[in-house]
Structure formats: C-alpha cells, structure tokens
PAZAPA-4460 file (N, C-alpha, C; in steps of 0.05 Angstrom, whole numbers, plus 32768, in hexadecimal, padded with zeros to 4 digits):
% residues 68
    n_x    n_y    n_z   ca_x   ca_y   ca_z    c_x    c_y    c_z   seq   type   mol
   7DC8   8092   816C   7DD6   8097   8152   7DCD   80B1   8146     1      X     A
   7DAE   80B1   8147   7DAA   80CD   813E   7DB7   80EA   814A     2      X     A
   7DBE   80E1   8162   7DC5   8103   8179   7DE7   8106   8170     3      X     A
   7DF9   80EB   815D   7E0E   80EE   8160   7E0F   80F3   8141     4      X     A
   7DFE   80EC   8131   7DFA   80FF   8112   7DEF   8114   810F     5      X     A
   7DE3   8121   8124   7DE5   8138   812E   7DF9   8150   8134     6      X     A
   7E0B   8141   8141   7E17   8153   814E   7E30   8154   8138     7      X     A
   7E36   8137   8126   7E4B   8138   8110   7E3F   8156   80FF     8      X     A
   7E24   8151   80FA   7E21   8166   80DB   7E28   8187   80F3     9      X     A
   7E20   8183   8104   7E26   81A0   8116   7E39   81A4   8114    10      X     A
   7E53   8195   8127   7E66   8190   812A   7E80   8194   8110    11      X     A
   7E7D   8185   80FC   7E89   818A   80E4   7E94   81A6   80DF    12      X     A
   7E86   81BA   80DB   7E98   81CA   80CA   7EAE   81DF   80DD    13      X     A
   7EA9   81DA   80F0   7EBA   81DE   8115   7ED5   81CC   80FD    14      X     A
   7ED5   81B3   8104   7EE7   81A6   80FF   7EF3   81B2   80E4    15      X     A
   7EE8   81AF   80D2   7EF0   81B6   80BB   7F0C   81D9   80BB    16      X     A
   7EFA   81E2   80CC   7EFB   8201   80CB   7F18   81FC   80D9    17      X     A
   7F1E   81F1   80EB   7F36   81EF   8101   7F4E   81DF   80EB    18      X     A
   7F39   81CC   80DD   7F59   81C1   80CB   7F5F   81D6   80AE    19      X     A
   7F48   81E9   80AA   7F55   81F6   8091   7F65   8206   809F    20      X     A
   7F68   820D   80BB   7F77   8227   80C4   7F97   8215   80C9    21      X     A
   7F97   81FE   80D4   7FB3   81EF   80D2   7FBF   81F4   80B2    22      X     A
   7FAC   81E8   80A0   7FB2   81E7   8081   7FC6   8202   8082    23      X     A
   7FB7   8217   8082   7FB1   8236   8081   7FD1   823D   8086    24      X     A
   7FDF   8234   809F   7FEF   823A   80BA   8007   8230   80A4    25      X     A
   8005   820C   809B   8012   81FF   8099   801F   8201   8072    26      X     A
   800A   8211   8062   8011   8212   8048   8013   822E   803F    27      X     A
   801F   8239   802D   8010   824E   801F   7FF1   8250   8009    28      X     A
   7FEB   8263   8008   7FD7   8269   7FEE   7FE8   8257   7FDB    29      X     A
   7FFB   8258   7FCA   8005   8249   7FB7   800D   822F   7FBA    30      X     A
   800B   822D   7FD4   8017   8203   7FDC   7FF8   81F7   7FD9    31      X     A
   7FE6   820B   7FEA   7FCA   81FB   7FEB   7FC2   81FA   7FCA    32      X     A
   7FC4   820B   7FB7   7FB7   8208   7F9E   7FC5   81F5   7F8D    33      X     A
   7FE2   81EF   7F97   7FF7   81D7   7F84   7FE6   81C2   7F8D    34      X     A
   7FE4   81C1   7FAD   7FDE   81A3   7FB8   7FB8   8196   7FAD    35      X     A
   7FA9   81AE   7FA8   7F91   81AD   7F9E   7F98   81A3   7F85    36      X     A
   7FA8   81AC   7F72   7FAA   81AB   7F51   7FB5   8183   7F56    37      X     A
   7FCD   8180   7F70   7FD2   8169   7F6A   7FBC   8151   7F74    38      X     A
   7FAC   8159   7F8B   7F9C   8144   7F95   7F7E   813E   7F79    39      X     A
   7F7D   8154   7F70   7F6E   8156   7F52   7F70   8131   7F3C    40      X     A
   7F83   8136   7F2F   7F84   812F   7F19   7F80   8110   7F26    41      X     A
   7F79   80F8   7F1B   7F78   80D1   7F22   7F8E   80CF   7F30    42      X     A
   7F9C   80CD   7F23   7FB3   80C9   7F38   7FB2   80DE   7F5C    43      X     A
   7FB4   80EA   7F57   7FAE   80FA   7F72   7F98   80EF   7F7E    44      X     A
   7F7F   80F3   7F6E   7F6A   80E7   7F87   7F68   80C4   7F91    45      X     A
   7F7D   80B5   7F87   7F7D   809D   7F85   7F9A   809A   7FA0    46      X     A
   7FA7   80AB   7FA2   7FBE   80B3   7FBC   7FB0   80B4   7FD5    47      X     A
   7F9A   80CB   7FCF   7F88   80DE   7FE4   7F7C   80BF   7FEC    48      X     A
   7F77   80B8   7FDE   7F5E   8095   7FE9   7F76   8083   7FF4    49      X     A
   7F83   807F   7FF4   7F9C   8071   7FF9   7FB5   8072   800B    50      X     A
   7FA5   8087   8010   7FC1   8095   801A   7FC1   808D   803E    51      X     A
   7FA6   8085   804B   7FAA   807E   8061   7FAA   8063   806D    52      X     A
   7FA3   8055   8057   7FAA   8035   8051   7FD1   8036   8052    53      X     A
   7FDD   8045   8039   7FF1   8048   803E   8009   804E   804D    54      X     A
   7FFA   8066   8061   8008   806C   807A   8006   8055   808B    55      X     A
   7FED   8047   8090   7FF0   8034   80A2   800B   8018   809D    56      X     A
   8007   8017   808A   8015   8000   8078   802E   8005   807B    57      X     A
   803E   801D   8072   8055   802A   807C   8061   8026   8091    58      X     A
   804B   802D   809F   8052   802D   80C1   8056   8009   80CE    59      X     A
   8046   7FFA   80C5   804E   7FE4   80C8   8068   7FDA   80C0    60      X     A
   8071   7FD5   80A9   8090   7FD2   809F   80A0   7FE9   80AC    61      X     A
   809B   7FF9   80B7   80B9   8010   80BC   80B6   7FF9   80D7    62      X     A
   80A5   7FF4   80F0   80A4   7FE7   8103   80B3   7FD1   80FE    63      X     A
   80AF   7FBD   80EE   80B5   7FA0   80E5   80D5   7FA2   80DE    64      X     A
   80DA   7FB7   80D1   80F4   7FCA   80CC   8102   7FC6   80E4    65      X     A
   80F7   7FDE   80F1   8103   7FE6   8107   8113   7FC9   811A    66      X     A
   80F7   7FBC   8122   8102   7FA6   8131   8110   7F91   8128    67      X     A
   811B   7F90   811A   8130   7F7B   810D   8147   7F81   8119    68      X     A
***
C-alpha cells in the first residue's frame, strides 16, 4: 500500500497536468473562468458532488428506456 501511495502523490500532478491540457484544448480562457464562477457558488459544488452518482443513475434509466 505504501509503494502505491507513493507512486499516487508522484504520479498525480502527470495526471492532473494531461487533464488541464484536454480542459485547455476543450474550453476557452472565458468558458474555463464561467465554469469555475459556476462550480463555485452551493449549488454548483453540490452538482460537482453529484454529478457522478447522477451520470450513473441516468445511464441506468436511458438503458431501462431503451429496452422496452
């Protein structure tokens, strides 16, 4: 466990660095500072927490959907 919390705190900012350049690729300077201003305020950070509970959940009913 220790050699693989290791290699996360190493490892990490590699990762990080590769998804701000997608971000980077994928938004402008002014989409990334709207989407900061919106993930900000309760409501936003309560989406951001939720939000992959939600995708999953989604994805189940469009399935359940689907197959009918």
């Amino acid at each position: 466990w220790t050699r693989f919390e290791a290699r996360l705190v190493h490892d990490t900012p590699e990762l990080l660095d590769s998804i701000a350049v997608l971000y980077a690729r994928s938004f402008s300077l002014e989409e990334l500072k709207a989407l900061a201003a919106f993930y900000s305020p309760p409501v936003g950070e309560r989406l951001r927490d939720l939000q992959p509970s939600l995708v999953t959940q989604s994805s189940a009913i469009g399935q359940r959907w689907g197959s009918r």
